[in-house]
C-alpha positions as CSV (number, residue, x, y, z in Angstrom):
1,X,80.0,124.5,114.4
2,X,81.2,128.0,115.1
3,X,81.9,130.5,118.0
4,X,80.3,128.6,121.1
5,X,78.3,126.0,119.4
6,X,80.5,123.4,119.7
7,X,80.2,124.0,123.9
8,X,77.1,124.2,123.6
9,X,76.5,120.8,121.7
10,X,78.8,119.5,124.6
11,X,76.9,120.8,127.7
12,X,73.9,119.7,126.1
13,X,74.8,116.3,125.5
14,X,76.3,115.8,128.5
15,X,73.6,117.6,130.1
16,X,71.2,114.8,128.6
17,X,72.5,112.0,130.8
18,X,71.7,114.4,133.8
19,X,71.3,110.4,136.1
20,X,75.1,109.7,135.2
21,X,76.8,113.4,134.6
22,X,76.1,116.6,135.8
23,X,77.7,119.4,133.8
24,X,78.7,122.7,135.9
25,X,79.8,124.9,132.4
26,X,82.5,127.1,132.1
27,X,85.5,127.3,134.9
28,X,88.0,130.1,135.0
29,X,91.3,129.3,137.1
30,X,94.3,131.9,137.9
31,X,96.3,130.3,134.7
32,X,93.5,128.8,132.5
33,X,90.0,128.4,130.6
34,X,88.3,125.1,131.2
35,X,85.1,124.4,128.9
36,X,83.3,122.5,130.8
37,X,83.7,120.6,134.6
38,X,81.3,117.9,135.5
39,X,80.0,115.9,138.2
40,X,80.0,112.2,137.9
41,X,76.4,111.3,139.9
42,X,76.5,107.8,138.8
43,X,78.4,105.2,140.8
44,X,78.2,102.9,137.5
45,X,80.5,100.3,136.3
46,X,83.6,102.0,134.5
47,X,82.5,105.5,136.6
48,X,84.1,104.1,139.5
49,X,87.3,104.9,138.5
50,X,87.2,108.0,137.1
51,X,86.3,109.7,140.4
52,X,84.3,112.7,141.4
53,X,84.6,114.7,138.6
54,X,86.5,115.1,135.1
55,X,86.9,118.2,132.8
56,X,85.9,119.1,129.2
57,X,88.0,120.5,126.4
58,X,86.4,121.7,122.9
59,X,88.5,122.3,120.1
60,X,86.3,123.4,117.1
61,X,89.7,124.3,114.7
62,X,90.1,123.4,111.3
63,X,93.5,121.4,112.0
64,X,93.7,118.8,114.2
65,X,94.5,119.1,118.1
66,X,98.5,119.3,118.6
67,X,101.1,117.7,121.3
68,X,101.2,121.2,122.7
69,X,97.4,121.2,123.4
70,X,97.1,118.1,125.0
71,X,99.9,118.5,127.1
72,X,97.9,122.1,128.3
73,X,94.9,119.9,129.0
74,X,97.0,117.4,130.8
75,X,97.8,119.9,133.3
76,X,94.5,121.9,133.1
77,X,93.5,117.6,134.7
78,X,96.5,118.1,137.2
79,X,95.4,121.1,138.6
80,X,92.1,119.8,138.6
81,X,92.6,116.7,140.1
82,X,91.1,114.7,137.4
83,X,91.5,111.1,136.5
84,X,89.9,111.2,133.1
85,X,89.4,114.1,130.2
86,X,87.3,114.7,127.3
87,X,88.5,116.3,124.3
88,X,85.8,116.8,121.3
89,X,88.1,118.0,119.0
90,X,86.3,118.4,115.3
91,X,89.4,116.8,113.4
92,X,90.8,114.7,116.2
93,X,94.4,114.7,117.5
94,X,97.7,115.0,115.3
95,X,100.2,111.8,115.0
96,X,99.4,107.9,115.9
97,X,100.6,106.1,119.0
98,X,103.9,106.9,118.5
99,X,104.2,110.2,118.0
100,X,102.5,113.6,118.4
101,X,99.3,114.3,120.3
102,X,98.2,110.3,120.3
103,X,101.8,109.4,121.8
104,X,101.0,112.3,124.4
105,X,97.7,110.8,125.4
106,X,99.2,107.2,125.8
107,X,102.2,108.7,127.6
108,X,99.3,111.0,130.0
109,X,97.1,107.2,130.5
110,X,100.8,105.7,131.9
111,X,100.5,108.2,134.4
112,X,97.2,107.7,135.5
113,X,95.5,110.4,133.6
114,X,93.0,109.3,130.5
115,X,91.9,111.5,127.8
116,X,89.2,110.8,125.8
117,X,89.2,111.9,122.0
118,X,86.2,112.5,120.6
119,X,85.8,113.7,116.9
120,X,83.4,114.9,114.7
121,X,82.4,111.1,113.5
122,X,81.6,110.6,116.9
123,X,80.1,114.0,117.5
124,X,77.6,113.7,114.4
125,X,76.3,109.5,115.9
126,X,76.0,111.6,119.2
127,X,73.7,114.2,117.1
128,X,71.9,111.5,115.8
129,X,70.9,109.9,119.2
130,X,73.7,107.7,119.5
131,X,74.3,107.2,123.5
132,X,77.1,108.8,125.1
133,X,77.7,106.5,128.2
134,X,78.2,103.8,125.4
135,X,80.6,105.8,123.3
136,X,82.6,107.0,126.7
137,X,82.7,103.5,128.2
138,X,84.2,102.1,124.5
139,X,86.6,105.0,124.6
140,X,87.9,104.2,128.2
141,X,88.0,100.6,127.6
142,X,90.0,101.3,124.2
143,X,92.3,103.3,126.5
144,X,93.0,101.3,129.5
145,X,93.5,98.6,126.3
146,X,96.4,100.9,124.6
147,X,98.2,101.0,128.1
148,X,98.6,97.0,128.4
């Protein structure tokens, strides 16, 4: 996926499940670039607990996401008041849960803020019809899991 496909594979997947989320695009804010912000219009088990609304990161690079990157979207969240995150980052996130990008996430979850990794395996069963609530509500489970 080049340039803006990769958004554009976003918005339109998320654009599918129009009942549960309701993507908005693009938002610019005084400091920062967020890919996509979306409505949650579903009041549906795990939904109730990530709120009104949760942002969208796409990272289409040819290395995986760094520390530095998810700490950016971590406050992109802040600013945004948002519980949860999605990152579809093509090679996923550097490190494992003890270090790097993943340790970043886990640290992010003990403070109330979940992001969501999703990476190119995931983005090609998406591409094949696989259904994102299912592959959300497994990722948020897996989280809230990590943190116990």
């Amino acid at each position: 996926m080049v340039g803006d496909t990769l958004e554009e594979f976003v918005h339109h997947i998320l654009d599918c499940t129009s009942d549960i989320f309701m993507p908005q695009g693009p938002r610019r804010t005084a400091a920062s670039q967020i890919d996509n912000f979306v409505l949650v219009t579903a009041n549906q088990s795990y939904l109730k607990d990530w709120g009104t609304h949760f942002i969208v990161e796409c990272k289409n690079w040819n290395d995986k996401m760094d520390k530095p990157s998810v700490s950016d979207f971590a406050m992109k969240m802040e600013h945004t008041k948002c519980r949860v995150g999605l990152v579809f980052s093509r090679k996923g996130v550097t490190g494992h849960e003890f270090t790097d990008a993943r340790a970043q996430i886990i640290k992010e979850g003990i403070r109330g803020k979940f992001i969501l990794v999703i990476d190119e395996k995931d983005m090609e069963q998406l591409a094949t019809g696989y259904n994102l609530f299912v592959l959300l509500q497994k990722k948020y489970s897996d989280r809230l899991a990590s943190l116990a």
